[in-house]
KEBAVO-926650 format. One record per atom (N, C-alpha, C): atom name; x negated, y negated, z negated; residue number from 1. Coordinates in steps of 0.05 Angstrom, whole numbers. Each point is the difference from the previous one (the first is absolute). Example, Ala and Ser with C-alpha at 12.3 -4.5 7.8 and 13.67 -1.06 7.14 Angstrom:
! KEBAVO-926650
> name_c1_c2_c3_resi
> N_-264_114_-156_1 .
> CA_18_-24_0_1 .
> C_-18_-24_0_1 .
> N_7_-21_14_2 .
> CA_-16_-24_-1_2 .
> C_15_-22_-14_2 .
***
This chain:
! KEBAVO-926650
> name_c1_c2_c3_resi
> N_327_306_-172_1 .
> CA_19_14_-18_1 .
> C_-7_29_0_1 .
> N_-6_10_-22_2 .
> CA_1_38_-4_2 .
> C_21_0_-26_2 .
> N_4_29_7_3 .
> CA_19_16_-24_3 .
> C_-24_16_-13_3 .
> N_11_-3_-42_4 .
> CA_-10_23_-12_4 .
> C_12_23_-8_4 .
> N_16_10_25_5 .
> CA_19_23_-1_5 .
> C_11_10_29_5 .
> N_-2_26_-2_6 .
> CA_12_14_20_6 .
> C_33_-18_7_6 .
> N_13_-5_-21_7 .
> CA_25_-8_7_7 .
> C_-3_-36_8_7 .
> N_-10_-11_-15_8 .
> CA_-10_-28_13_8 .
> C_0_1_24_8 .
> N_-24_18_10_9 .
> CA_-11_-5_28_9 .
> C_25_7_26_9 .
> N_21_27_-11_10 .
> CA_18_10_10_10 .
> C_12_-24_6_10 .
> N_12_-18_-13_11 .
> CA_24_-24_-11_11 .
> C_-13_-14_33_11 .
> N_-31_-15_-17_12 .
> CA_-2_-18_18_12 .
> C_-5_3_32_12 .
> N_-11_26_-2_13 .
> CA_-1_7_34_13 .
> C_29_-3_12_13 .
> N_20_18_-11_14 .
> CA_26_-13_12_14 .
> C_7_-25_4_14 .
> N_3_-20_-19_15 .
> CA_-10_-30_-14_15 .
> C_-2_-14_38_15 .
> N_-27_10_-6_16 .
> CA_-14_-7_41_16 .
> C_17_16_18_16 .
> N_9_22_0_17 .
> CA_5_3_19_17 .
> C_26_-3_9_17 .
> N_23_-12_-12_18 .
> CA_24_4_6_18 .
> C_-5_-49_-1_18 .
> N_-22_-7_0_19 .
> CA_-8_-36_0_19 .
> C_26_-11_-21_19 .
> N_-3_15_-28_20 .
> CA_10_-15_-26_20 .
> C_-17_-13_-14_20 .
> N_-26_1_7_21 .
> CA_-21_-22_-13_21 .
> C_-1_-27_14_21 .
> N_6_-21_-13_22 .
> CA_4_-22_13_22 .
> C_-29_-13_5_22 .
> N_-28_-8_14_23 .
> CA_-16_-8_7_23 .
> C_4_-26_4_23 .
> N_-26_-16_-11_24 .
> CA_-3_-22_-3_24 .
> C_-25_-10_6_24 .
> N_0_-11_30_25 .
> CA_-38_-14_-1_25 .
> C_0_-26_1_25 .
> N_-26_-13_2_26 .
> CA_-4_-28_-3_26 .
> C_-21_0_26_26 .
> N_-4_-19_14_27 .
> CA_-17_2_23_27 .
> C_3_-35_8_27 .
> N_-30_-2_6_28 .
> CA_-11_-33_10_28 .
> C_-3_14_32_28 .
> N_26_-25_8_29 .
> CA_3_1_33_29 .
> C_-2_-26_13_29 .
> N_-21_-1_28_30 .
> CA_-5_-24_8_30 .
> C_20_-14_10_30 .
> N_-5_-31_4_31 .
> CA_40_-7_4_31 .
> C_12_-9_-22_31 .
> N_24_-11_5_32 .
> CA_19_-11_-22_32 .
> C_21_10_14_32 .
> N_7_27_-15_33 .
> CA_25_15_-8_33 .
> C_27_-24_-11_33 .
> N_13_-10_20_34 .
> CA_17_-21_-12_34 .
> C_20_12_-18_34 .
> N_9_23_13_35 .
> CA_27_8_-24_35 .
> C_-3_30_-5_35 .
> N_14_11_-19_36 .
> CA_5_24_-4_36 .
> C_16_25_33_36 .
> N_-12_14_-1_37 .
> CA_15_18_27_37 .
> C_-4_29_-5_37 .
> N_22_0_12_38 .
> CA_-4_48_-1_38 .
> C_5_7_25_38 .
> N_-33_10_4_39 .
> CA_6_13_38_39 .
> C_-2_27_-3_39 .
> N_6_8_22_40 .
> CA_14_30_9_40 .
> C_-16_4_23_40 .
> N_-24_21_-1_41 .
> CA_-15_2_20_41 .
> C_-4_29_5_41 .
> N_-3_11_23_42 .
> CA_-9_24_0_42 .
> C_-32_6_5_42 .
> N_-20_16_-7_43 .
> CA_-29_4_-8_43 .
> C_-4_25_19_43 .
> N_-27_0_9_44 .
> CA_-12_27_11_44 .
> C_-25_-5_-5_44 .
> N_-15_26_-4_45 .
> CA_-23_-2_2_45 .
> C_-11_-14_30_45 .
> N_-26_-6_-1_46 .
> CA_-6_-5_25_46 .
> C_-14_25_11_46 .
> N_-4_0_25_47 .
> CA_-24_31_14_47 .
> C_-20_-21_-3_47 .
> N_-24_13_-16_48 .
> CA_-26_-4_1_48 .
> C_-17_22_-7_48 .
> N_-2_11_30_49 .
> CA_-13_23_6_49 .
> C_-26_2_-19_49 .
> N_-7_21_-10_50 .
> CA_-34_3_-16_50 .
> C_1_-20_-20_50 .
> N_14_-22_-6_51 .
> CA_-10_-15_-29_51 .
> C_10_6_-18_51 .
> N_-11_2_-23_52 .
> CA_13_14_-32_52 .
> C_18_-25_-6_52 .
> N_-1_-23_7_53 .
> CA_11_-29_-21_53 .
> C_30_1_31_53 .
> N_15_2_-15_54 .
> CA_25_-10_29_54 .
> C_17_-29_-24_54 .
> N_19_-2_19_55 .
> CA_18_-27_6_55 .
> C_22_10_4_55 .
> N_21_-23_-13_56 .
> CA_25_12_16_56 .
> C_13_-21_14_56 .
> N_23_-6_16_57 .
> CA_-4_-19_19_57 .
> C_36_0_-2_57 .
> N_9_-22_10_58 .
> CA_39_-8_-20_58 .
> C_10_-5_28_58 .
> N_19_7_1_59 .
> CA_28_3_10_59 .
> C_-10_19_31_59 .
> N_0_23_-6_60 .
> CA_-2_22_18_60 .
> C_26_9_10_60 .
> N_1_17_21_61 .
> CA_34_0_13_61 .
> C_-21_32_-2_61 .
> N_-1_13_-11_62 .
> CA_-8_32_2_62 .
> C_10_15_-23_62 .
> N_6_24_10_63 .
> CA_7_15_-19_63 .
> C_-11_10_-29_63 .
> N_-27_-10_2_64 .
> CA_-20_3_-24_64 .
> C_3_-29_-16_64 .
> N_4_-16_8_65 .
> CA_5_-30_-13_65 .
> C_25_12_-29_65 .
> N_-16_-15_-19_66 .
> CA_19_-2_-30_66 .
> C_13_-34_-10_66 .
> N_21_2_-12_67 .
> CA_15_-22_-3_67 .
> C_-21_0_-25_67 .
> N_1_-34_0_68 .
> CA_-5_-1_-24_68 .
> C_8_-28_-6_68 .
> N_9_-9_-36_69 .
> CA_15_-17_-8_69 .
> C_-23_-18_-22_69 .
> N_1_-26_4_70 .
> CA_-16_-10_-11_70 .
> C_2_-35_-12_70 .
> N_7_-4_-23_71 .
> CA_6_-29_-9_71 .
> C_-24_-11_-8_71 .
> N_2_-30_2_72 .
> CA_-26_-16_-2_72 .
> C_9_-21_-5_72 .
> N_-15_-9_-27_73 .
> CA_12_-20_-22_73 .
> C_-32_-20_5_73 .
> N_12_-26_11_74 .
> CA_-27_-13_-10_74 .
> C_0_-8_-24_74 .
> N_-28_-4_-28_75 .
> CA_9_-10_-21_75 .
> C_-16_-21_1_75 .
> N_-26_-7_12_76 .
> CA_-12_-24_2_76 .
> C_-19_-5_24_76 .
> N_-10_-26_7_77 .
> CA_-19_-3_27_77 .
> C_-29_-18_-13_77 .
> N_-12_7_11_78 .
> CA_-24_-8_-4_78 .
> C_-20_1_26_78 .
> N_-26_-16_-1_79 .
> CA_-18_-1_18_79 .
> C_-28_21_1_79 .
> N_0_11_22_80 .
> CA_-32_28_-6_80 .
> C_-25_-17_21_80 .
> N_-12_-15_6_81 .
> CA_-22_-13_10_81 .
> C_21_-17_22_81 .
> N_19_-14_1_82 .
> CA_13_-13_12_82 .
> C_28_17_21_82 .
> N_-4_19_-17_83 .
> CA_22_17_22_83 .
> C_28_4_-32_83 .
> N_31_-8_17_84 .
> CA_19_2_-16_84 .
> C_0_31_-9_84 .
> N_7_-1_-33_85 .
> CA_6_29_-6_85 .
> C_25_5_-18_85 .
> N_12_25_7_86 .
> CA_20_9_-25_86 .
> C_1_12_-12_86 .
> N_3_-3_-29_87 .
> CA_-5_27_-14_87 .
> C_32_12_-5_87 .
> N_5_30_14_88 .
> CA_26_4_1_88 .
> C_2_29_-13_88 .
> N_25_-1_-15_89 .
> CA_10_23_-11_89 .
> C_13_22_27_89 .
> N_1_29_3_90 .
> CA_9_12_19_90 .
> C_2_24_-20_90 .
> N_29_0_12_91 .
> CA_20_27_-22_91 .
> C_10_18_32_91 .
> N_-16_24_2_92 .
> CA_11_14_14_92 .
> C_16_23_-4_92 .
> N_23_-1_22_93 .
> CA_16_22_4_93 .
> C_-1_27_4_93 .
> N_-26_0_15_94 .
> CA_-14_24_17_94 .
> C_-28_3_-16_94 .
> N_-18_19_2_95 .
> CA_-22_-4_0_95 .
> C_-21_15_18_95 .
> N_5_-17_27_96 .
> CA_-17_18_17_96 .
> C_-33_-9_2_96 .
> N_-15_14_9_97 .
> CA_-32_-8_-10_97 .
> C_-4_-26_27_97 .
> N_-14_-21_-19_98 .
> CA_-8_-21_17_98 .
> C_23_-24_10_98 .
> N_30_15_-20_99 .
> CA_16_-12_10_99 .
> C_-1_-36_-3_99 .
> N_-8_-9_-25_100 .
> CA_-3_-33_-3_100 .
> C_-19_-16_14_100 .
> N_-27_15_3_101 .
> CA_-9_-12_17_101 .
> C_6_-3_23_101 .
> N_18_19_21_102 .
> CA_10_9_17_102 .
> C_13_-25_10_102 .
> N_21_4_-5_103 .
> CA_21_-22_-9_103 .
> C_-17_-28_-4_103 .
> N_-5_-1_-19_104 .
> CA_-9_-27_-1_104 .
> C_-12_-20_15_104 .
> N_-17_15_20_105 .
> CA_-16_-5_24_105 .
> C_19_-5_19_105 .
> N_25_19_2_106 .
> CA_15_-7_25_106 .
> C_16_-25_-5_106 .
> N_7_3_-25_107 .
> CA_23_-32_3_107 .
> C_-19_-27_-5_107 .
> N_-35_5_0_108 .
> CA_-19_-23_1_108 .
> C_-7_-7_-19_108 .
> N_11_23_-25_109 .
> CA_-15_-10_-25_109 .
> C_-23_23_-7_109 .
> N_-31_1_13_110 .
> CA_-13_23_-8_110 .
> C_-9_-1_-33_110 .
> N_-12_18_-5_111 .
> CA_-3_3_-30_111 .
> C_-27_-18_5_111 .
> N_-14_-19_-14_112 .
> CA_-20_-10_-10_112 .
> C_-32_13_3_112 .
> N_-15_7_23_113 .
> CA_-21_12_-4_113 .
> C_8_31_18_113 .
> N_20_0_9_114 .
> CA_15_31_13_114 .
> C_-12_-5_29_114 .
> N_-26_4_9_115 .
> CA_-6_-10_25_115 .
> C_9_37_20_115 .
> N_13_15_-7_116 .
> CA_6_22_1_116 .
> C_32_1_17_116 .
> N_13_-27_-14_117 .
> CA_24_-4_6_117 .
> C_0_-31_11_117 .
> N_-17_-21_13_118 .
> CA_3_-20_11_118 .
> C_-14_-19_-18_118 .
> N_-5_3_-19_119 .
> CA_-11_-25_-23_119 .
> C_-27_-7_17_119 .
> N_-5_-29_-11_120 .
> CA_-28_-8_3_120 .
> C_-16_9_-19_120 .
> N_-24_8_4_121 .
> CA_-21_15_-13_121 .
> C_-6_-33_-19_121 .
> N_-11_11_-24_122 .
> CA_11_-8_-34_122 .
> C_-39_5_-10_122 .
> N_-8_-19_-16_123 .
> CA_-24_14_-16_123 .
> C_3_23_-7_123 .
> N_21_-3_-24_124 .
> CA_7_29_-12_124 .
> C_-2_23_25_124 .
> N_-7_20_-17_125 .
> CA_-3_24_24_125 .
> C_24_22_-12_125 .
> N_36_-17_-3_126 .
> CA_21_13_-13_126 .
> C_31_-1_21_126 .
> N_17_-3_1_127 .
> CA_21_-3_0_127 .
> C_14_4_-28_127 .
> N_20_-33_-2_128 .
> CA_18_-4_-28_128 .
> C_27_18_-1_128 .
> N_-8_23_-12_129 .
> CA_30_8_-2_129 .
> C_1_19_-24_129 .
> N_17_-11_-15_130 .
> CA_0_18_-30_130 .
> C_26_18_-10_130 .
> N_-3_15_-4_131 .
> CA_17_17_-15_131 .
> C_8_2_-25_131 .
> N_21_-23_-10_132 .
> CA_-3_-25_-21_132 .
> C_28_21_-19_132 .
> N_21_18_10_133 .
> CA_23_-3_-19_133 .
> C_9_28_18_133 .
> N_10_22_-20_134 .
> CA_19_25_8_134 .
> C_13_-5_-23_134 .
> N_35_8_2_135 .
> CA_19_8_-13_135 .
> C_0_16_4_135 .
> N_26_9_-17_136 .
> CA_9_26_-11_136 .
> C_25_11_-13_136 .
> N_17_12_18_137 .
> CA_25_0_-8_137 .
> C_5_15_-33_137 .
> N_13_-7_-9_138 .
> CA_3_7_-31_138 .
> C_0_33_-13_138 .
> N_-12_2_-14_139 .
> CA_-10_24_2_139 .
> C_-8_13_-32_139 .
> N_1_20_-3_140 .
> CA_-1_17_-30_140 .
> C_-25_10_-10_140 .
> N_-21_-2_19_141 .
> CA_-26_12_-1_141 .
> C_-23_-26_-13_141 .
> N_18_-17_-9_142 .
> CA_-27_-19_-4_142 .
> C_-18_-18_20_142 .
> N_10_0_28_143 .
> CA_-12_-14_14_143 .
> C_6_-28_-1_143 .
> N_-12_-24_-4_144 .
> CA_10_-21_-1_144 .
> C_10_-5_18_144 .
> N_13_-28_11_145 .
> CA_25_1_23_145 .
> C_-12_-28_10_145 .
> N_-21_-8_-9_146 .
> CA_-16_-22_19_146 .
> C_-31_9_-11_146 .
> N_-18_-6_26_147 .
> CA_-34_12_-11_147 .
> C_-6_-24_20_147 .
> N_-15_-21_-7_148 .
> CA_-8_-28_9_148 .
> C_-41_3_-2_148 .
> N_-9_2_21_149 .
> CA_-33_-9_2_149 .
> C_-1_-22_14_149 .
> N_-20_-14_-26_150 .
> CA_-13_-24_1_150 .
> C_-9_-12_28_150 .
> N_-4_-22_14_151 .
> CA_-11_-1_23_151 .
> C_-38_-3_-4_151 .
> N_-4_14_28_152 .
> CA_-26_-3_-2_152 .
> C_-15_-31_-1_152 .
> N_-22_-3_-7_153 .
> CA_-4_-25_-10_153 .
> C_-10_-17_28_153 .
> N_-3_18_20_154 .
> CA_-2_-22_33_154 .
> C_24_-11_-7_154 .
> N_25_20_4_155 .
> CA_25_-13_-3_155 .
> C_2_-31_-21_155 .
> N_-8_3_-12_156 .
> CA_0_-20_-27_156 .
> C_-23_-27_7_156 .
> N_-26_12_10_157 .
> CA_-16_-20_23_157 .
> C_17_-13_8_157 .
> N_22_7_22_158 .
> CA_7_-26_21_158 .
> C_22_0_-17_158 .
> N_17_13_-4_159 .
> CA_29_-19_-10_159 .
> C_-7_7_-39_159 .
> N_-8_-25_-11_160 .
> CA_-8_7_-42_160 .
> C_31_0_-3_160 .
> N_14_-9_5_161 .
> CA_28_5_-15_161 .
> C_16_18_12_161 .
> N_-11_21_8_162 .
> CA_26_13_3_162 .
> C_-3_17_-17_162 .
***
């Protein structure tokens, strides 16, 4: 998403920062996600002294740990070389970095190819997680109030109908 205006960009940065943009991903997680759930976890970075790539690691009792809120819709299951999979909608509350994978790994559903976060290492050299749908509360500037991207076509590889 960019603005072609000083005032656009003003709108939407507030937009993010006060979490009035409603976020919408789609993500293939190993496992069969039986029902819909919204967990409440708290996130920290991990210490990993000297490496540029860090992790963050769920339910910390420290003062640096962030809540974070997170719903997960399965919409269908399918098979990836004999291992169960879900392809699940996740509408978050929060948006802290790494937060879905995060999460997802702890309640045993890792993201698909996330060998970063617990997954079994995948041909693909990816983790499935898309950034499929932002809203937008109603507004005078012309911004539309739903912006929907297509899924990538791995996505469309394992599950054609969604």
């Amino acid at each position: 998403v960019f603005s072609q205006s000083l005032i656009g960009a003003k709108y939407f940065s507030e937009l993010i920062q006060k979490h009035n943009v409603k976020k919408t991903y789609l993500a293939i997680l190993e496992g069969k996600l039986p029902q819909e759930y919204y967990w409440t976890d708290s996130i920290e970075k991990k210490d990993e002294k000297g490496n540029y790539f860090h992790t963050v690691q769920v339910n910390t009792n420290t003062e640096k740990a962030k809540l974070t809120e997170t719903k997960v819709i399965p919409l269908a299951y399918g098979k990836y070389n004999q291992l169960d999979i879900t392809l699940a909608e996740f509408v978050i509350g929060t948006g802290k970095q790494h937060q879905i994978r995060a999460v997802s790994s702890f309640h045993g559903y890792p993201l698909l190819g996330d060998v970063a976060y617990n997954a079994k290492k995948i041909t693909e050299n990816r983790f499935f997680l898309h950034a499929y749908k932002l809203n937008f509360p109603e507004n005078s500037l012309g911004i539309p109030e739903e912006i929907i991207c297509d899924l990538p076509k791995e996505f469309v590889k394992i599950f054609p109908y969604s």
